[in-house]
N, C-alpha and C positions, 0 to 999 in steps of 0.2 A: 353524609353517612348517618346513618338510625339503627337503631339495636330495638331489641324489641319489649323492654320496660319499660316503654314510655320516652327516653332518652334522646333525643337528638345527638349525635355526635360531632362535631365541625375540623375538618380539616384542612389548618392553615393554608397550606399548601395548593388545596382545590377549592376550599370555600373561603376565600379573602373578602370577598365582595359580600359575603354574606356576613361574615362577622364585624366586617367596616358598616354595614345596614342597621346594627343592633347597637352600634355607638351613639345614634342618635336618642336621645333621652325621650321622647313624646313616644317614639317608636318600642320601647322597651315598657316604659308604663304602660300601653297597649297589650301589650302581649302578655304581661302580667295582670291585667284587671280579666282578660279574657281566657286565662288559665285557673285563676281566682275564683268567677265568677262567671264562667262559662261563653256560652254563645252571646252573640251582641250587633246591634246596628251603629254604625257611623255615629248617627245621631246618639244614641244611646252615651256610647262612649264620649261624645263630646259633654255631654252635661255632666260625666263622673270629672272630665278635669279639664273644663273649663275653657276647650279649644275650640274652633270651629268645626260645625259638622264636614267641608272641603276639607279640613289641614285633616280630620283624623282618617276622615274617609281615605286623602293622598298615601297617606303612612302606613294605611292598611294594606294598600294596593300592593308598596312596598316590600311590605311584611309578606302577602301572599306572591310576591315575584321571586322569594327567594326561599319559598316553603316552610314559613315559620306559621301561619295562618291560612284559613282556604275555606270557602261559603259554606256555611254551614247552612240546615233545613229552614226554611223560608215560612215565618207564618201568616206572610200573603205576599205579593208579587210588588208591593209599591219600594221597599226598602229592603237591600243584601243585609242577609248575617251575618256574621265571621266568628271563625273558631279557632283553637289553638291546636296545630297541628301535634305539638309533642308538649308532654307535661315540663321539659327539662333542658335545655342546652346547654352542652359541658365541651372542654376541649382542653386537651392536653398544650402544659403552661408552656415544656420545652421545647414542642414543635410551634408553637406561636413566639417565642424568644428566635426561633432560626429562621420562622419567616421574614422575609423584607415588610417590616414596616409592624411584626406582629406587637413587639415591644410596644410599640405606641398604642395600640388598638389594646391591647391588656390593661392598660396602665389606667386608659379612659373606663371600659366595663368595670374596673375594681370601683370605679372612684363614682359610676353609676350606682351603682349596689352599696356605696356606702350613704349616698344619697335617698338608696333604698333604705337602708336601715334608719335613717333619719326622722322618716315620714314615718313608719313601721313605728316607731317609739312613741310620734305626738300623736300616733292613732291610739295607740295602746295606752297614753297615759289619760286621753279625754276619754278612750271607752272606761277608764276605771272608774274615773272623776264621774262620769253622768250617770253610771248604775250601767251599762249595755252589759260590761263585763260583773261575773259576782267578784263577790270577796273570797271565793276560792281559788281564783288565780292568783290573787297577792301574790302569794308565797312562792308558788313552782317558777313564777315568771323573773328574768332578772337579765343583765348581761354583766358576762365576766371578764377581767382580763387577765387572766393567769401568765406566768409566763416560765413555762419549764423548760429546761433545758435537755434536746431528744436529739437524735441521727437525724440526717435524710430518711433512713430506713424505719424508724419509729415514728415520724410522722406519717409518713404514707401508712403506715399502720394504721396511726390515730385517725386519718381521715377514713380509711376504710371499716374499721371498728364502728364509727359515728353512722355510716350510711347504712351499714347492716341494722343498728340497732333501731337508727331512723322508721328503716322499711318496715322492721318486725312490731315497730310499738305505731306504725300507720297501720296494719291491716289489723292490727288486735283491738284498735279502737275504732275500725271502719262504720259498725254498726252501734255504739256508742252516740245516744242522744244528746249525750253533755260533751263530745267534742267539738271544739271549736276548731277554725283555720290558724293555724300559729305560724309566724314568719320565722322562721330558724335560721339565723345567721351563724357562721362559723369561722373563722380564719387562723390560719397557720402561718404567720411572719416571719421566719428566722431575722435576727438583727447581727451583724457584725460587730465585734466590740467595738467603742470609741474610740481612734487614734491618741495614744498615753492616756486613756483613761481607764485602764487596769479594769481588770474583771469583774472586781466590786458593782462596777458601772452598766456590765451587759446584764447583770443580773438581777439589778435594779427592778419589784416591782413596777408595773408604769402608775399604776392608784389601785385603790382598796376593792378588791374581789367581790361579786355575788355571793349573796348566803349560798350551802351548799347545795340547796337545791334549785338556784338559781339555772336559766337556760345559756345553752353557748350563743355566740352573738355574731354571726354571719352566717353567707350561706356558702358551700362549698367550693372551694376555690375551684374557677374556672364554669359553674352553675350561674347559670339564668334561670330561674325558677317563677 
């Protein structure tokens, strides 16, 4: 399913096979180097992370079997492009909880993207270290772990508050020569309290917060980005 904001939409239900394609980690860094930084050859891509030009090429094939990617313009006839079909892949959490097996397939993408945020951070702290990055991002940049306590209903709020603001402060800085790509990570974890560990205990910071202009620190649950 697609929307027309760029979105991909995946439905557990009809698209299993497509979202069990996107648990493969080689297959996921693909598609993000290719959303990132546009059109790309086999080859290309193999020298960004270090795989074979067959294995990325395989994953591509992959990736275009299940319309996450697809040839993009050619600038000569010896080696395919590939492009990213949609800026986004998102899918609702509780329709992947009642699929057979969606549980599992959720469980791996969170644990991809925190993988993602991982890489995102020793990129971001060597861009700082070597000068790519100036010393004007110090400060805006950071991740937080807040932890307040909200409804079902004010979180969904809070996620949708986030992507509006997202979107309006993306096309305000579209033509912006000082913007950079920034990896936005966000997550929303409700915790259950501890078994006899009284409510002192859920409410427990988990460690010491970004300053306040620090960034949120994923990307939105259920987003491939």
């Amino acid at each position: 399913m697609d929307s027309e904001d760029g979105r991909r939409v995946l439905d557990p239900a009809q698209d299993g096979a497509a979202l069990k394609a996107l648990t493969h980690p080689l297959r996921l860094t693909l598609l993000g180097l290719l959303r990132q930084h546009g059109p790309a050859t086999a080859s290309e891509l193999a020298a960004r992370t270090g795989e074979s030009s067959a294995s990325t090429s395989y994953h591509l094939r992959v990736l275009a079997k299940y319309a996450f990617v697809t040839e993009a313009e050619h600038r000569d006839s010896r080696e395919r492009r590939w492009k990213s079909v949609h800026d986004m892949t998102s899918w609702s959490n509780e329709a992947m909880h009642r699929s057979p097996g969606g549980s599992t397939i959720l469980s791996v993408l969170h644990r991809r993207q925190i993988e993602h945020l991982q890489r995102s951070l020793d990129r971001h702290e060597a861009d700082l270290e070597s000068g790519r990055l100036g010393k004007e991002w110090q400060e805006p940049s950071g991740v937080s772990d807040s932890m307040p306590r909200l409804t079902p209903e004010s979180l969904a709020e809070l996620w949708e508050a986030i992507q509006t603001k997202t979107d309006e402060l993306t096309a305000r800085d579209a033509g912006d020569p000082r913007a950079e790509q920034v990896v936005l990570f966000t997550a929303g974890l409700p915790l259950a309290p501890e078994p006899g560990g009284g409510q002192e205990h859920a409410d427990a910071p988990a460690g010491p917060d970004a300053p306040d202009a620090g960034a949120p620190d994923a990307s939105a649950a259920g987003d491939v980005s």
